[in-house]
N, C-alpha and C positions, 0 to 999 in steps of 0.2 A: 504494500500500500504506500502509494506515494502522496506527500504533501504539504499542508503548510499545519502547525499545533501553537495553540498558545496554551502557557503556562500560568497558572494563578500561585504567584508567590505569597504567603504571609509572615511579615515581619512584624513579630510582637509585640518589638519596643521601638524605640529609637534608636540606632545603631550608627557607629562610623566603620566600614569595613572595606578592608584593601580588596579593591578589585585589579588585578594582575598590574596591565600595563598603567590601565586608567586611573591608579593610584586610592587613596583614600578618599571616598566616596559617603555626606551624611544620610541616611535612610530613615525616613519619619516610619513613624508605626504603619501600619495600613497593609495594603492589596496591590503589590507588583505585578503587571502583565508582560509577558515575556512574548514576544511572535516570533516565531523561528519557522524552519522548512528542512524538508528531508526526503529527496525525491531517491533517496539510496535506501528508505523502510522508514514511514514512522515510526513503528513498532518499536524495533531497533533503539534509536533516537532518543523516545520518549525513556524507555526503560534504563538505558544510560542516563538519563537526567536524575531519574529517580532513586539511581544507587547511592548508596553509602558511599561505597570505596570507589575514589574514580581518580584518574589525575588532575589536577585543574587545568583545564584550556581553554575554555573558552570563558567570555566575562563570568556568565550564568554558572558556569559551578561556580564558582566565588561567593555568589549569591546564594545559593541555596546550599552552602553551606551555615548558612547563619537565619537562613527562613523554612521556609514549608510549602512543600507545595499542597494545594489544599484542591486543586482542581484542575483538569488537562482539557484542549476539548481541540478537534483536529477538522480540517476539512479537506479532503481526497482531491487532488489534482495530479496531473499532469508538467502545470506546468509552475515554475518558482510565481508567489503571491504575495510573499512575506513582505516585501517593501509597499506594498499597496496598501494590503492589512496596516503594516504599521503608519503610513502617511494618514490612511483612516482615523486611526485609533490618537496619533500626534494632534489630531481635529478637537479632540474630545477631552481629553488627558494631559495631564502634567506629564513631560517625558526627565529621562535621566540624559543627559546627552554625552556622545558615543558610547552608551552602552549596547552590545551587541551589531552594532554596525560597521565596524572595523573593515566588511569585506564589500561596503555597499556605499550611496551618498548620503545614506539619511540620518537623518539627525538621530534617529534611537533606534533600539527594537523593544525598549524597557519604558514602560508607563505605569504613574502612579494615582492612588486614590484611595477612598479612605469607604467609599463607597460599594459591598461588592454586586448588592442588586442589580445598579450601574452597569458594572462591568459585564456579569450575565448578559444584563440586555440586547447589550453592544455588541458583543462578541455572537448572540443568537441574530443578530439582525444582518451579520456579514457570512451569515452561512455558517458560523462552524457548531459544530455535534458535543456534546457532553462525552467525552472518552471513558474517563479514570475518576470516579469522585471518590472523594479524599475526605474524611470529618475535619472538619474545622476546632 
C-alpha cells in the first residue's frame, strides 16, 4: 500500500527538545500533526514510527521520542501528496518550521494545536482514513 499518513503526536507538557540538525526546538503542550508519505509501504513506515528502538533520522523520531503518538490515519495513492497535504494543513495551523521538510520547499510537514476535534476534522475532510487508534 502506497501513500501519504499523518501522525497525531501528543506532547504533554511543555518541552524544549533537540531535534537533530534543526537544533533545540520549544514544544507547547498540545497535538502535533506530522504528514509524511511512503510510496515504498505505509505499512512499513508507519510501524517504524511506532517503534521503541529505532535510530534517529529523521526530525520525527526526535519527536516522538518525547511525545505519543495517539492517532495515525493514511490515505492510498499513487502518487507523492505530502506537500499538498501539508500547504493545506500550513492554511489552518501553526507550523514548526523546517520540521520535516528538509527534502522539499515547504515550510513544515509539522503542525500545531491544542485543539484535537480540529485536527480530526481537517485531516477527514482531505481524504485521509483512521488507521491505528491509539488511547489518549
Amino acid at each position: 500500500m502506497k501513500g501519504s499518513y499523518i501522525l497525531i503526536v501528543k506532547i504533554p507538557e511543555n518541552k524544549r527538545i533537540r531535534i537533530g540538525k534543526l537544533g533545540h526546538i520549544d514544544f507547547a503542550k498540545g497535538f502535533y500533526i506530522y504528514v509524511g508519505s511512503a510510496m515504498n509501504g505505509l505499512e512499513g513506515r508507519i510501524r517504524r514510527h511506532l517503534s521503541e528502538n529505532k535510530k534517529l533520522h529523521w526530525h520525527l523520531d526526535y519527536l516522538l521520542g518525547e511525545g505519543e503518538v495517539v492517532e495515525v490515519y493514511i490515505k492510498e495513492s499513487n502518487s507523492r501528496e505530502e506537500c499538498e497535504v501539508a500547504r493545506k494543513l500550513s492554511e489552518i495551523f501553526a507550523s514548526i518550521s523546517g520540521f520535516g521538510s528538509s527534502d522539499c520547499r515547504c515550510k513544515s510537514h509539522l503542525f500545531y494545536t491544542e485543539d484535537i476535534e480540529k485536527i480530526r476534522r481537517e485531516v477527514s475532510s482531505l481524504g485521509f482514513q483512521l488507521y491505528f487508534p491509539r488511547r489518549m
